[in-house]
ROTORTI-140848 format. One line per 8 residues: number of its first residue (from 1); their letters; for each residue z, x, y of C-alpha. Coordinates in Angstrom, 2 decimals. Last residue first. Example, Ala and Ser with C-alpha at 12.3 -4.5 7.8 and 13.67 -1.06 7.14 Angstrom:
BEGIN
2	SA	7.14:13.67:-1.06  7.80:12.30:-4.50 .
END
This chain:
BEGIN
350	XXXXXXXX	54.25:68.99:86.03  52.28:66.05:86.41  49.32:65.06:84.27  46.46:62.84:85.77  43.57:60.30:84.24  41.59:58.42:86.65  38.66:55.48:86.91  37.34:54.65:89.74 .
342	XXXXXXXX	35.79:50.95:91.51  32.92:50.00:93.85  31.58:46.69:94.94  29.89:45.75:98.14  28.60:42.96:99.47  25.66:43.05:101.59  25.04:44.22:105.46  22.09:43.30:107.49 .
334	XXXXXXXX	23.57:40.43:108.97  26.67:41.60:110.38  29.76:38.82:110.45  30.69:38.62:106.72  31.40:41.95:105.72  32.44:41.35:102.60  33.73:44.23:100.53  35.29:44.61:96.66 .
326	XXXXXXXX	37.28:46.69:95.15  37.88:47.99:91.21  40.72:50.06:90.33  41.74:52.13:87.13  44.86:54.30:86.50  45.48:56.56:83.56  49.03:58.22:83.28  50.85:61.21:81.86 .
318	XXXXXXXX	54.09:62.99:82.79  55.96:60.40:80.81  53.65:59.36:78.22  50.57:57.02:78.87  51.78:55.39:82.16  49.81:52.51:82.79  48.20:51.91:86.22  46.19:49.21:87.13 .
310	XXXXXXXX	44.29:48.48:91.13  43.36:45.21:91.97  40.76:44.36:94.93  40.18:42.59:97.82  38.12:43.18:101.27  37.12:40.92:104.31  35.17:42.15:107.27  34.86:41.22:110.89 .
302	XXXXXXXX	32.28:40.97:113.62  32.30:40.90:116.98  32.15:44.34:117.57  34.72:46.60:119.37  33.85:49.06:122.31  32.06:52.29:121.72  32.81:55.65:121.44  30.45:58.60:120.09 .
294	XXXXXXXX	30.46:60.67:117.18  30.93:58.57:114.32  30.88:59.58:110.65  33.50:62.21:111.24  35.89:58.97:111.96  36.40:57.67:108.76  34.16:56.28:106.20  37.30:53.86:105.14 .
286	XXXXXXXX	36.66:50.59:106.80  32.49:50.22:107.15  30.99:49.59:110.39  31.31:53.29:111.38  29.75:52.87:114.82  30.40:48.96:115.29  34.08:49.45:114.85  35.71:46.48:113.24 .
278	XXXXXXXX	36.31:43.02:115.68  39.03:41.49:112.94  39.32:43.20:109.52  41.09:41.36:106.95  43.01:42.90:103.76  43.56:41.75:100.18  45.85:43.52:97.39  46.46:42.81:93.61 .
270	XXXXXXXX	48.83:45.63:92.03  49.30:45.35:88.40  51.64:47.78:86.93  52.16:48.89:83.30  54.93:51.14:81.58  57.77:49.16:81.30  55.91:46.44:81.22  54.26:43.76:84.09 .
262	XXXXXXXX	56.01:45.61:86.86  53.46:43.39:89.88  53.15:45.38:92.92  51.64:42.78:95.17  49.55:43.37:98.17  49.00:42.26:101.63  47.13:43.41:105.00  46.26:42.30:108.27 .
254	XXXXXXXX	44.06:44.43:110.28  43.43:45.03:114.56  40.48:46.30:116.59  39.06:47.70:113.93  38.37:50.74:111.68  39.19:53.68:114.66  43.17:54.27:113.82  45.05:57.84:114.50 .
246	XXXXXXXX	42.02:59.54:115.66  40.49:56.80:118.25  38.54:53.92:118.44  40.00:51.64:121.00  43.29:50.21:121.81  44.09:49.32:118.42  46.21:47.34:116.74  47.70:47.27:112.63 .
238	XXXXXXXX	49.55:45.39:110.34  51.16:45.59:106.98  52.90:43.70:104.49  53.48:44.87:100.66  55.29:42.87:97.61  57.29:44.43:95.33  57.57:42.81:91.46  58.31:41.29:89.09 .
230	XXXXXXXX	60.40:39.06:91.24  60.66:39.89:95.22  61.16:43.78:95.73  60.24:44.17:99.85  57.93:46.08:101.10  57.24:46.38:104.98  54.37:48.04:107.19  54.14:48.50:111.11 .
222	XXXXXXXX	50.95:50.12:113.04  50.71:50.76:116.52  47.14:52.43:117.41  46.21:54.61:121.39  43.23:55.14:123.23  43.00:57.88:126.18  39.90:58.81:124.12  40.81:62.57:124.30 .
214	XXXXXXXX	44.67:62.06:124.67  45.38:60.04:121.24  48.06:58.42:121.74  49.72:57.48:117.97  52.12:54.23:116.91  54.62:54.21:114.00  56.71:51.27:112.91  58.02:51.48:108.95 .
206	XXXXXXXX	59.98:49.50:106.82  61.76:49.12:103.77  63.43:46.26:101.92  65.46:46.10:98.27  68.78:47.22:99.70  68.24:48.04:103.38  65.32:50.93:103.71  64.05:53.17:107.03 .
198	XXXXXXXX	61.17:53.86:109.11  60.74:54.66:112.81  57.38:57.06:114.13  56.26:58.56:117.38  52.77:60.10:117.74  51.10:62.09:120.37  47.77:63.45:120.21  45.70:66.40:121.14 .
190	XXXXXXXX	42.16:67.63:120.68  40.85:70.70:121.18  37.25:71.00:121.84  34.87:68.53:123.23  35.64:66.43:126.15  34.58:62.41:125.64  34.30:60.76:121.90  35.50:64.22:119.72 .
182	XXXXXXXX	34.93:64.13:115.84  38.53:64.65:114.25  39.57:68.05:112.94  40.87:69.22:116.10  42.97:66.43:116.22  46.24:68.70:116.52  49.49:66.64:116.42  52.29:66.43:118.90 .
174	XXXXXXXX	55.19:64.62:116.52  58.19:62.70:117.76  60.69:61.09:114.79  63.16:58.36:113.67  64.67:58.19:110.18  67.16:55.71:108.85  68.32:55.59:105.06  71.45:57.72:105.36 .
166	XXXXXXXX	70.94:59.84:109.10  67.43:61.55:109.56  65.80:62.45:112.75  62.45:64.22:112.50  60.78:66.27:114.99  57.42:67.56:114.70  55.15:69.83:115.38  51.84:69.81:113.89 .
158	XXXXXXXX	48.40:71.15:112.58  46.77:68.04:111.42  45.87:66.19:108.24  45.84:62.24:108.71  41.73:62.41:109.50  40.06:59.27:107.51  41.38:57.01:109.93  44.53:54.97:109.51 .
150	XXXXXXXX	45.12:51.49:107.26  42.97:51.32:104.90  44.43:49.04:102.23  42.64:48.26:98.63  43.81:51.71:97.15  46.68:53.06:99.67  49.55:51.50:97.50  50.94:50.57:100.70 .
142	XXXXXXXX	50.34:53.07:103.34  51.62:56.52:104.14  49.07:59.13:105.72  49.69:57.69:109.35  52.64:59.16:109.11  51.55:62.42:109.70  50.14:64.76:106.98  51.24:68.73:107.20 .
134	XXXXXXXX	49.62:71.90:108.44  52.58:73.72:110.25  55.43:73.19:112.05  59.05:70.56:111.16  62.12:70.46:112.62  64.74:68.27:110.99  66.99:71.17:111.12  64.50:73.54:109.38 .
126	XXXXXXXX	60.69:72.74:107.96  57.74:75.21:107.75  54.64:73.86:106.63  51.60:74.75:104.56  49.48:71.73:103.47  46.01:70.96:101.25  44.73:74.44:101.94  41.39:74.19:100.69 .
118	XXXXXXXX	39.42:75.10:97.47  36.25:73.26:97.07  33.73:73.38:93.86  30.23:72.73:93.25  29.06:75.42:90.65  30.85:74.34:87.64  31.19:70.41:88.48  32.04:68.06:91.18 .
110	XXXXXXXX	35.26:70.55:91.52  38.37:69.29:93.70  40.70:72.90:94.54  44.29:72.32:95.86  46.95:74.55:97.21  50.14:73.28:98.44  52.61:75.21:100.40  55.76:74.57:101.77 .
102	XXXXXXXX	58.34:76.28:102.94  62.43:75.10:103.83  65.39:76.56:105.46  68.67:74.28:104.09  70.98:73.77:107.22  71.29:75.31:110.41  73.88:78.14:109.13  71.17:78.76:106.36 .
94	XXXXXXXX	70.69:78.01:102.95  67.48:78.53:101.40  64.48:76.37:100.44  60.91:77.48:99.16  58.45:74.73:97.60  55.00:75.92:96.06  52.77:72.90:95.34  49.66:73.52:93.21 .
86	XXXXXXXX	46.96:70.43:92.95  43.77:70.84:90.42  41.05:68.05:91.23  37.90:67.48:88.71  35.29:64.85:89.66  32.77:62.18:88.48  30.11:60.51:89.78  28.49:56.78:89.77 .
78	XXXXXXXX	25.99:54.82:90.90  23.04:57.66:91.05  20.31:57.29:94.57  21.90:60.50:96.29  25.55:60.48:94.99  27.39:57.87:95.51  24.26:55.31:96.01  26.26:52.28:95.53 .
70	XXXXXXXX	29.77:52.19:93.49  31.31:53.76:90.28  34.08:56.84:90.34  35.10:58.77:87.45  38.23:61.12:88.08  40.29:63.70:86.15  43.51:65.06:88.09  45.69:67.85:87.30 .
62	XXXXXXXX	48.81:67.44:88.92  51.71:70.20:91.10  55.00:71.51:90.52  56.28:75.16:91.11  60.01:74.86:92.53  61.47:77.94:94.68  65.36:78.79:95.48  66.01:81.57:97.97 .
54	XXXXXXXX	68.99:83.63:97.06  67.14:86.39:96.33  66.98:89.17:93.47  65.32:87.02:91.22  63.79:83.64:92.88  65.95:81.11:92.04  65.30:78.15:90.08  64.66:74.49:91.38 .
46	XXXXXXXX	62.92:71.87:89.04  65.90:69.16:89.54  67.73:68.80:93.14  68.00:70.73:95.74  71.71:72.69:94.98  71.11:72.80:91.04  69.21:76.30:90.85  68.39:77.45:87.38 .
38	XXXXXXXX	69.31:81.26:87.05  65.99:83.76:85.78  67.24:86.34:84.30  68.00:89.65:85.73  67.57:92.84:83.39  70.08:95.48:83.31  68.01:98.98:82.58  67.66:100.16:79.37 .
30	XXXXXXXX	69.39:103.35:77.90  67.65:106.26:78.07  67.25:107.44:74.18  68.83:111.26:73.73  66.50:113.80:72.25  68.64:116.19:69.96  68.78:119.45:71.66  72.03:120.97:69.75 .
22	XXXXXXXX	69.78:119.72:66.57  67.20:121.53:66.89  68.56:124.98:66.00  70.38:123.54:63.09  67.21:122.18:61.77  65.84:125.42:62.23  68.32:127.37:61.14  67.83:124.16:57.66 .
14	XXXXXXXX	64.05:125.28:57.24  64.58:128.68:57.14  66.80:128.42:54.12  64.76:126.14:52.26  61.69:128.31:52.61  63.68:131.40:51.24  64.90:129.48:48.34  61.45:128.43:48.00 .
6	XXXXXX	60.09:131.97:47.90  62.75:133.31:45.99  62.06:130.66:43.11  58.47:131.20:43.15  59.23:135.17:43.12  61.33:134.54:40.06 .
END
């Protein structure tokens, strides 16, 4: 009888208790509203905006693996090979002057574990067709930019620029910085002045730009064309110089060609041959770019021949492997031999 009192007893406590609790029953908070992210249609694929804004941002960039082959790349060995990662980071917004855009692009190139470079690659404010910041000029663009050099090493500058835009017409004014180019008379800040026309008609494009570069009181004009002709696109371009100077330094003027040959669906065969007439007799070499030089001089008498073909095959979308061999003739300096080099690359895009 005691047992039975005693759990009786136990039983009863137990459920004032449970009574007692109950009025303070702990209440769950109820979870705050979360904000997906909403795809943003107005520029185009890749755009989503950023949450709580109305500024839209895309995240694309490439990871690039690279073997090249050549003479003495590095120290006495024939070849090397390299690692690049590339980030972009593009911001646009409406405003009452049209979309506001950012740009930045981050990009590290690693020889190997320990020898690696991280750099700002651009970072540029555009609005209106006005454009500031660290961007390339025109003198970046070329044909397929593998057997044709056709602007010195240097087309990275701190810029403003004005761009005109209207269909398939554009016509600009840029003052770039040429800090970053070696200096032939006053060190310090350099500064140059380029103007630029460009535009496409059915299967035909076309650019004219020329640069003044104030420090060497030299100045380049350069014009390029494509034009789709059968399999393929075939590339024109031309270019006169002054004198050395940042925007063109190689020679004293170039002819270039190249065909774009759409053998598949998913390979392309791109022969291309350019001549050198009177090249600089600092650099010698088209290509090595003006940080190799140092000091002004006037043109050579002697000119240069170089061919190559460049293949790309595209894997799976997002995915290709190109491979390009040149080669160089100088055929006017004595102490100078052919050359041959060539690279090997695999990217992915995202």
């Amino acid at each position: 009888m005691n047992i039975k009192s005693l759990l009786l007893g136990s039983a009863a406590a137990l459920a004032v208790v449970s009574g007692a609790q109950a009025a303070d029953a702990i209440v769950a908070a109820e979870p705050e509203a979360v904000e997906y992210v909403r795809v943003c249609d107005a520029y185009g694929t890749g755009y989503f905006y950023i949450p709580g804004t109305e500024t839209c941002l895309k995240i694309e960039g490439y990871i690039r693996f690279q073997v090249n082959g050549g003479d003495s790349l590095v120290g006495s060995s024939d070849w090397n090979s390299f690692t690049r990662g590339n980030v972009q980071f593009t911001a646009k917004s409406d405003t009452e002057y049209g979309p506001l855009t950012g740009v930045i692009v981050l990009q590290t190139d690693a020889n190997n574990a320990s020898d690696q470079n991280s750099y700002l690659d651009s970072a540029y404010i555009d609005i209106a067709g006005f454009r500031a910041g660290l961007f390339y000029s025109w003198w970046d663009d070329g044909l397929s930019g593998e057997t044709d050099s056709l602007a010195s090493n240097a087309t990275l500058h701190n810029s403003i620029r004005y761009q005109y835009e209207s269909g398939d017409f554009y016509a600009g004014i840029s003052v770039d910085e040429l800090e970053d180019s070696v200096s032939f008379g006053e060190s310090g800040n350099d500064v140059g002045i380029a103007a630029g026309i460009g535009g496409k008609a059915g299967a035909f494009s076309y650019q004219v730009i020329g640069g003044y570069d104030t420090d060497t009181s030299e100045g380049a004009v350069r014009g390029m064309a494509t034009v789709a002709i059968g399999p393929g696109t075939l590339g024109l371009a031309a270019a006169w110089a002054s004198g050395a100077n940042a925007y063109y330094e190689e020679s004293e003027w170039t002819v270039a060609a190249e065909y774009a040959i759409q053998a598949t669906d998913k390979l392309k065969i791109t022969p291309g041959v350019q001549y050198f007439a009177n090249i600089n007799p600092v650099t010698g070499i088209p290509g090595v770019g003006k940080n190799a030089m140092g000091t002004n001089a006037d043109w050579a008498d002697a000119d240069l021949w170089k061919a190559g073909v460049t293949l790309d095959y595209q894997i799976v979308e997002n995915f290709y492997a190109k491979a390009s061999v040149q080669w160089q003739d100088r055929t006017s300096v004595a102490d100078s031999d052919d050359t041959v080099s060539g690279y090997f690359r695999l990217q992915r895009a995202f």
